[in-house]
C-alpha positions in Angstrom: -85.0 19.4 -168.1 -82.6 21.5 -170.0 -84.4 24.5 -171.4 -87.6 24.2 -169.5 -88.5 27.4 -167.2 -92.2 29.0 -166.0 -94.1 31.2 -167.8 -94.7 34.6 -165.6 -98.7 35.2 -164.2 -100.8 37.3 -165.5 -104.5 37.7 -165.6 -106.9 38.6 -168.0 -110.3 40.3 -167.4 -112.8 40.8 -170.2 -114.6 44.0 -169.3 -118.6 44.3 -170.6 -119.5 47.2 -172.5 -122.8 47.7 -173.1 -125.3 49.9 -175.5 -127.7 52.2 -174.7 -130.5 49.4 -174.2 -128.1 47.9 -171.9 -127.5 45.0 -174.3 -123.9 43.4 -173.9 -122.2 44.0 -177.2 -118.9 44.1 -176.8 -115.8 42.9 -174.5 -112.5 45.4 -173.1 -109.6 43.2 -172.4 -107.9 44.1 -169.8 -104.9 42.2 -168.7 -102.5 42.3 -165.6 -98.8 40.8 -165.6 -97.6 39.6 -162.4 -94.2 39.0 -163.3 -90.8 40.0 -162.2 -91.2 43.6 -163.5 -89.3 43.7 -166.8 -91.7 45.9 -169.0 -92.2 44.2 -172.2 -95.9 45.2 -173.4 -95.9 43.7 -176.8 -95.1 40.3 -175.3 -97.5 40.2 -172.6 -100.4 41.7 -174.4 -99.9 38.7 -177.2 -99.9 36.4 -173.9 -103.5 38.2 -173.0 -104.5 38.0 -176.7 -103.3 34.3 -177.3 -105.5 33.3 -174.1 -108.8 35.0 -175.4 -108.7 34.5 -179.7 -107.0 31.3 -179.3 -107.4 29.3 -176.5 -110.7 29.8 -174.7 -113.5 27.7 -176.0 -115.7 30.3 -178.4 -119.0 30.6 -176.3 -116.7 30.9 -172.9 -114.7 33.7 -175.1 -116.8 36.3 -176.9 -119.5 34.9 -179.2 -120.8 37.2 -181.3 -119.4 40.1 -178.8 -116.7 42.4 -179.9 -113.6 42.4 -178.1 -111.8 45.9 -177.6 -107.8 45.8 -177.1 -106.0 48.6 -176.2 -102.9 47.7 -178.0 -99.1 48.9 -177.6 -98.0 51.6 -180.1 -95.1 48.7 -181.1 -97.9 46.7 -182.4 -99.7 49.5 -184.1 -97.2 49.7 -186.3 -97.3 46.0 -187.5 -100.7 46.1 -188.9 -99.9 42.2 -190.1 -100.4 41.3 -186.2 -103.8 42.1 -186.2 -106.4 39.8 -185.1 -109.3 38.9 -186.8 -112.0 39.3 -187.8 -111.8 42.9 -188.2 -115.6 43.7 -188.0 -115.3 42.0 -184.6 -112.6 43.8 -183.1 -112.2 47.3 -182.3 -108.3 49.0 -181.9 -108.1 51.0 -178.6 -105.6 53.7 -178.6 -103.7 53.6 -175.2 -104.2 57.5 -173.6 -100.3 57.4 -172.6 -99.4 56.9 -176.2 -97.9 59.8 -177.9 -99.6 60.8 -181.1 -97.7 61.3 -183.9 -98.3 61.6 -187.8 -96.2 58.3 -188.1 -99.0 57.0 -185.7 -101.8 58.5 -187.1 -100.7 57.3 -190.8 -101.1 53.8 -189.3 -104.3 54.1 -187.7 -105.1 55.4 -191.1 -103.8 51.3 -192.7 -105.6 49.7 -189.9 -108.8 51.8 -190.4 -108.5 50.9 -194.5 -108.3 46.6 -193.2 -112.2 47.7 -191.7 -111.0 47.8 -188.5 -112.8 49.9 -186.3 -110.9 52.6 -184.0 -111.6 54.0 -180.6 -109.8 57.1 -179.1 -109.7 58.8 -176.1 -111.1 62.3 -176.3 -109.3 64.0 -179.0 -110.1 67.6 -177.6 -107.0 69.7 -177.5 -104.6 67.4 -178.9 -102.6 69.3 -181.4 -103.4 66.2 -184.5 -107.0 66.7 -183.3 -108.3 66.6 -187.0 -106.2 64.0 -188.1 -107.3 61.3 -184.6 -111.1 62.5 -184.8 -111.0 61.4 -189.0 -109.9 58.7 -187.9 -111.5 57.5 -184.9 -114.8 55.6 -184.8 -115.5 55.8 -181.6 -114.6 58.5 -178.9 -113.6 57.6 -175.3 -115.6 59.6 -172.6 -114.5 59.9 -169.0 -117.0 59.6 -167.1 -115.7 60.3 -163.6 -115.1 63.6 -164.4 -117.1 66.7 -165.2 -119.2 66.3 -168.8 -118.8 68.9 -171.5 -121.9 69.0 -172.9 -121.2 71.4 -175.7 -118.0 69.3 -177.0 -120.4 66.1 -176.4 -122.1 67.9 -178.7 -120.1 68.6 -181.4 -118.6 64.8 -181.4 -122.2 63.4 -182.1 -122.8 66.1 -184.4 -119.7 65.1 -186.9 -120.9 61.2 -186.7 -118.6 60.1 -183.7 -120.1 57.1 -181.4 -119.5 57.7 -177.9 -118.1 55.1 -175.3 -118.7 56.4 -171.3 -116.0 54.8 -169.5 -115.5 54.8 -165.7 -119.4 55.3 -164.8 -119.4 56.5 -160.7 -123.6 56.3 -160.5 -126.4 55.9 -161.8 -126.7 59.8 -161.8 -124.5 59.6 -164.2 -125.2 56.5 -166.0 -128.2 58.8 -167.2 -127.4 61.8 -167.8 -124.5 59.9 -170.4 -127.0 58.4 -171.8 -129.4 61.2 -172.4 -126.7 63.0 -173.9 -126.0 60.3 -176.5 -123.4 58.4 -175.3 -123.9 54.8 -177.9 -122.1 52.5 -175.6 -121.4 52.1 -171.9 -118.5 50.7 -170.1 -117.4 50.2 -166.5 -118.1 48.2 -162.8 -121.2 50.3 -162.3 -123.3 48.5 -164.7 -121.5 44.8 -164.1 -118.3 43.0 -162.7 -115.8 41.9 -165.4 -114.7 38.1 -166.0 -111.5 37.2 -164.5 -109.8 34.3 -165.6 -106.0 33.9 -164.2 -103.1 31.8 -165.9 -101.4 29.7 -164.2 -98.1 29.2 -164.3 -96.5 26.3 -166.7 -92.9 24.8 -167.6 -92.2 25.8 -171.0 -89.4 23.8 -173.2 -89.0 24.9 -176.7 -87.6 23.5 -179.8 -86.5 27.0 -180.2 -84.9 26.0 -183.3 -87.7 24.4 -184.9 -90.0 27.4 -184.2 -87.2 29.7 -185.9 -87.5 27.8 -189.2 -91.3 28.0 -189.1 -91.6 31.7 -188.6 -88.9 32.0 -191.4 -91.2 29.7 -193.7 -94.7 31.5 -192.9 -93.2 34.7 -194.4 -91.6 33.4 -197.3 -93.2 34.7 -200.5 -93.2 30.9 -202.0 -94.3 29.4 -198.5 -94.4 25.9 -198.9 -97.4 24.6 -196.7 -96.2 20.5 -197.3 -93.2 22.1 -194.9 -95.2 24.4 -192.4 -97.2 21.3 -192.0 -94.1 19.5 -190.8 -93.2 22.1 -188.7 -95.9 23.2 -187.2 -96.1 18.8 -186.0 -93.3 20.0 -183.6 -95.6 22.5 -181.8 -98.0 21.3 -180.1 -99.6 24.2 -178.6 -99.9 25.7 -182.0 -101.1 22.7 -183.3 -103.9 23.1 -180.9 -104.3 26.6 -181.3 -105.0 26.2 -185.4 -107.3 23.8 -184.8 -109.4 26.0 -182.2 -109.4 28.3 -184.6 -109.9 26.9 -187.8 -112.8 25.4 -186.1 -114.5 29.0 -185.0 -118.2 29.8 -186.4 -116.1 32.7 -188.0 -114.6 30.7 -190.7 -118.2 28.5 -191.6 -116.9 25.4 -190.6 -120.3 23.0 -190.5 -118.4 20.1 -189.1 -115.4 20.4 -186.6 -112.3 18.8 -188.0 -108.9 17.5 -186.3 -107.2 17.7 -189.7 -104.0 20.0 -189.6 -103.8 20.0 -192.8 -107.7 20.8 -193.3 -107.6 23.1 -190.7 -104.2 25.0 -192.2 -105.9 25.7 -195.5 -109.4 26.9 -193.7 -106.9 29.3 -191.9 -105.1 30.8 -195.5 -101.3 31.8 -195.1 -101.9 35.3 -193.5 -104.1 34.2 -190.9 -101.8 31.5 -190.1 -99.2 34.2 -189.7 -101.0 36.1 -187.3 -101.8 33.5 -185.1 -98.5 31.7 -184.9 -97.0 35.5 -184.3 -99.0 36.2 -181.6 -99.0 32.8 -180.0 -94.8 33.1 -180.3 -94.6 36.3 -179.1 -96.9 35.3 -176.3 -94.7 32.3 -174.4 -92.3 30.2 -175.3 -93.8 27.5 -177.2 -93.6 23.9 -175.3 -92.5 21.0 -177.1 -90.1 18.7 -175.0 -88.0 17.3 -178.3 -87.5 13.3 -176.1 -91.7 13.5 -175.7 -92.5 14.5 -178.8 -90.2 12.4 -180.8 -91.9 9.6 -178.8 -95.4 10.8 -179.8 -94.7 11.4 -183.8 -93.7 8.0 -183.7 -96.8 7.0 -182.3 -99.0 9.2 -184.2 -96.7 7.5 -187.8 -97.1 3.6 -186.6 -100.7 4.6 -186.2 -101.1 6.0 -189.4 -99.2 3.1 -191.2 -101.5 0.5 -189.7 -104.3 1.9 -190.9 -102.9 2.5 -194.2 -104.5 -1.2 -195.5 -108.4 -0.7 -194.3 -110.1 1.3 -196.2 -113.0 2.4 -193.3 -110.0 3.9 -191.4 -108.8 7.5 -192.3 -104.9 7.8 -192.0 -105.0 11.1 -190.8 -107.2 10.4 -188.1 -105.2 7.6 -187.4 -101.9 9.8 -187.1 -103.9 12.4 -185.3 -105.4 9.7 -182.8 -101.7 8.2 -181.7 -100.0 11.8 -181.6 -103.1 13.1 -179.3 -102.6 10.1 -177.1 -99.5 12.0 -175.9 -100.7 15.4 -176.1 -101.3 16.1 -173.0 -97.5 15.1 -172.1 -96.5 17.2 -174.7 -98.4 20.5 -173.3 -98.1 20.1 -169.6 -101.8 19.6 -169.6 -104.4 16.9 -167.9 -104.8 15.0 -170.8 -108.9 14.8 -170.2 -109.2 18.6 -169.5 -107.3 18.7 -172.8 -109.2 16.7 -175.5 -112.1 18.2 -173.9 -111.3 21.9 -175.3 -110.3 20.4 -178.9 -112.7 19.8 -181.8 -111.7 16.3 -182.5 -114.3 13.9 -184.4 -116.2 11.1 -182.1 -114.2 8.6 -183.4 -111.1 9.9 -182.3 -112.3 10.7 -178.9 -113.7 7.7 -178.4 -110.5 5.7 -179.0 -108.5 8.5 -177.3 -111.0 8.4 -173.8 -111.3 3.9 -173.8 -110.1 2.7 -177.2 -113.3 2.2 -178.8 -113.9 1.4 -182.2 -110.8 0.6 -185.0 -109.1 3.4 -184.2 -109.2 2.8 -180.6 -107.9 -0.8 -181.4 -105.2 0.9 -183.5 -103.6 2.8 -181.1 -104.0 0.1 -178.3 -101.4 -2.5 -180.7 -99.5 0.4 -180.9 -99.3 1.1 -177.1 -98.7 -2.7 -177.0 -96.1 -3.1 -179.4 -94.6 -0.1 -177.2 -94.7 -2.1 -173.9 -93.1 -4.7 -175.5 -90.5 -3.1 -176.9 -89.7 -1.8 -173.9 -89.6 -4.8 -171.8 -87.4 -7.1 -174.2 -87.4 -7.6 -178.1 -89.4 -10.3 -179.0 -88.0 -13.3 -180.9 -90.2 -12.8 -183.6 -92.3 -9.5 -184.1 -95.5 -9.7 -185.9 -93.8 -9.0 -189.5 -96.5 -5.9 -190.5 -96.3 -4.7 -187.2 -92.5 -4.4 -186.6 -92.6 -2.8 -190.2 -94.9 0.1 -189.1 -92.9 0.4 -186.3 -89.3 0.8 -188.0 -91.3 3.1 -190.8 -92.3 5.8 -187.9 -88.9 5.7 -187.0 -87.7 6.4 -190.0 -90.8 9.2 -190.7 -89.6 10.6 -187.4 -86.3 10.8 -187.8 -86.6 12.6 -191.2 -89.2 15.0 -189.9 -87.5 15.7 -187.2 -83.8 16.0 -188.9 -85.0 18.0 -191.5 -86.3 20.6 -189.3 
């Protein structure tokens, strides 16, 4: 299929740290490309951070954990990027970075958004001053020789400490008698792995142009990010995940893009449809997911005269039907990571109930368009049918 290629490997490992009553608080993500060596770290960190804020189920991802990313100094500098929340992330600072007062002026935004910052050991660094104000927590190498007196002087001016790269349990304790708040490496407990696969990505690239164009807009117009975002499926998803997290106080999960879109709030929206473009290609076959929107539209038309059957779920039932088409994805495996209502799954997993019966006359009326056009098509029926393809058609002309 014209456009379609693979996505590169890479696995992700979140790393446990722990405090100093060996409670697991908090999460390093470390992540590992396996690709064909071109060195682009903003790209596949977004790849590592879509899989973990995004895409994992909550309780598999972090709970009420804090995730530490060591991030690029090319994202450092777009503060916008940032994940959230900020009181559950903390902002590494990679050790090969070079520190400058350009740097340090942006660890100084991040640290005003409450983000908490962790640095390596400051000690000798010629901006000293300016990365200890700043920092939150110091970085301790552990595998090498302690300095008890510069140990010290960090606790002493408020600094938590963070023991990395623990040899022993010699060691283990004599970082923790000298203070050290949290503890981090293989010595204590074995990371969790979990590697991507790879998976054909085909892009409405233009689509996905417009809709980054429109999400920074000062007068975004959400009726149209809406429409756009209907051509992304694995955003679509992705929203929904999120919109859903215990994070954002939702009592009752809801498939409802538009719901879930105004839970979200512009600049959150922003961050994740940033990070999830930067991360991959997004995949959209245009001849599938015509096929579904005209699905999910004759399904929402039908239901239009009974007033027990929500529209939108309706829509949402007939364009899920094909979801799994749409993302390159066992369509089971699928519905079972999304927070869609009962009544949707249920008619998604064996038609049951009136949206199940819904979306069966619309697979029927499909069939049978296919095979040969009837003499004489149920009048209401054919009329849905030509009204998704006109919905469809506009939507996806427009965009």
């Amino acid at each position: 299929m014209t456009g379609q290629g693979v996505t590169e490997r890479f696995t992700i490992a979140l790393h446990p740290i722990h405090d100093a009553d060996y409670r697991h608080v908090a999460d390093r993500l470390v992540y590992q490309h396996h690709g064909d060596g071109d060195e682009d770290p903003v790209g596949h960190m977004a790849k590592a951070l879509s899989a973990v804020l995004y895409e994992l189920d909550e309780p598999q991802r972090l709970a009420s954990r804090a995730l530490l990313i060591e991030l690029p100094g090319e994202w450092l500098m777009r503060p916008e990027l940032l994940p959230t929340p900020p009181e559950q992330v903390i902002i590494g600072v990679p050790a090969t970075l070079e520190i400058t007062p350009a740097v340090i002026e942006c660890l100084e935004r991040i640290a005003e958004r409450h983000y908490r910052i962790a640095v390596p050991d400051p000690t000798g660094h010629p901006l000293e001053a300016a990365l200890s104000a700043v920092a939150d927590l110091i970085e301790i190498d552990a595998s090498k020789p302690l300095d008890l007196e510069r140990l010290r002087t960090l606790k002493a001016r408020g600094h938590r400490l963070l023991a990395e790269h623990i040899p022993d349990h010699e060691r283990l304790e004599q970082c923790l008698e000298l203070g050290c708040d949290f503890i981090n490496g293989r010595y204590l407990s074995q990371p969790h792995y979990q590697a991507s696969r790879p998976r054909g990505r085909h892009g409405n690239r233009a689509a996905q142009l417009r809709l980054i164009n429109e999400l920074y807009r000062e007068d975004a117009d959400l009726l149209r990010l809406h429409d756009l975002l209907l051509q992304m499926p694995h955003l679509h998803v992705a929203i929904l995940h999120r919109a859903n997290a215990s994070h954002f106080g939702q009592r009752q999960p809801s498939s409802d893009l538009k719901r879930a879109m105004q839970v979200l709030g512009l600049n959150e929206l922003r961050r994740l449809v940033m990070t999830m473009s930067l991360a991959s290609d997004l995949p959209s076959s245009r001849i599938t997911l015509r096929l579904a929107l005209i699905r999910g539209f004759m399904c929402q038309n039908l239901a239009e005269p009974f007033r027990n059957i929500d529209p939108e779920d309706a829509f949402t039932t007939g364009l899920f039907s094909m979801m799994g088409a749409l993302l390159e994805e066992d369509q089971a495996t699928l519905l079972a990571q999304v927070p869609l209502s009962d009544a949707v799954q249920r008619a998604l997993a064996c038609h049951e109930g009136p949206l199940g019966a819904i979306l069966a006359l619309c697979e029927e009326h499909e069939r049978t368009a296919e095979e040969s056009e009837p003499d004489h098509p149920a009048e209401r029926l054919q009329a849905c049918y030509l009204d998704a393809l006109e919905k469809t058609a506009a939507l996806m002309g427009r965009l």
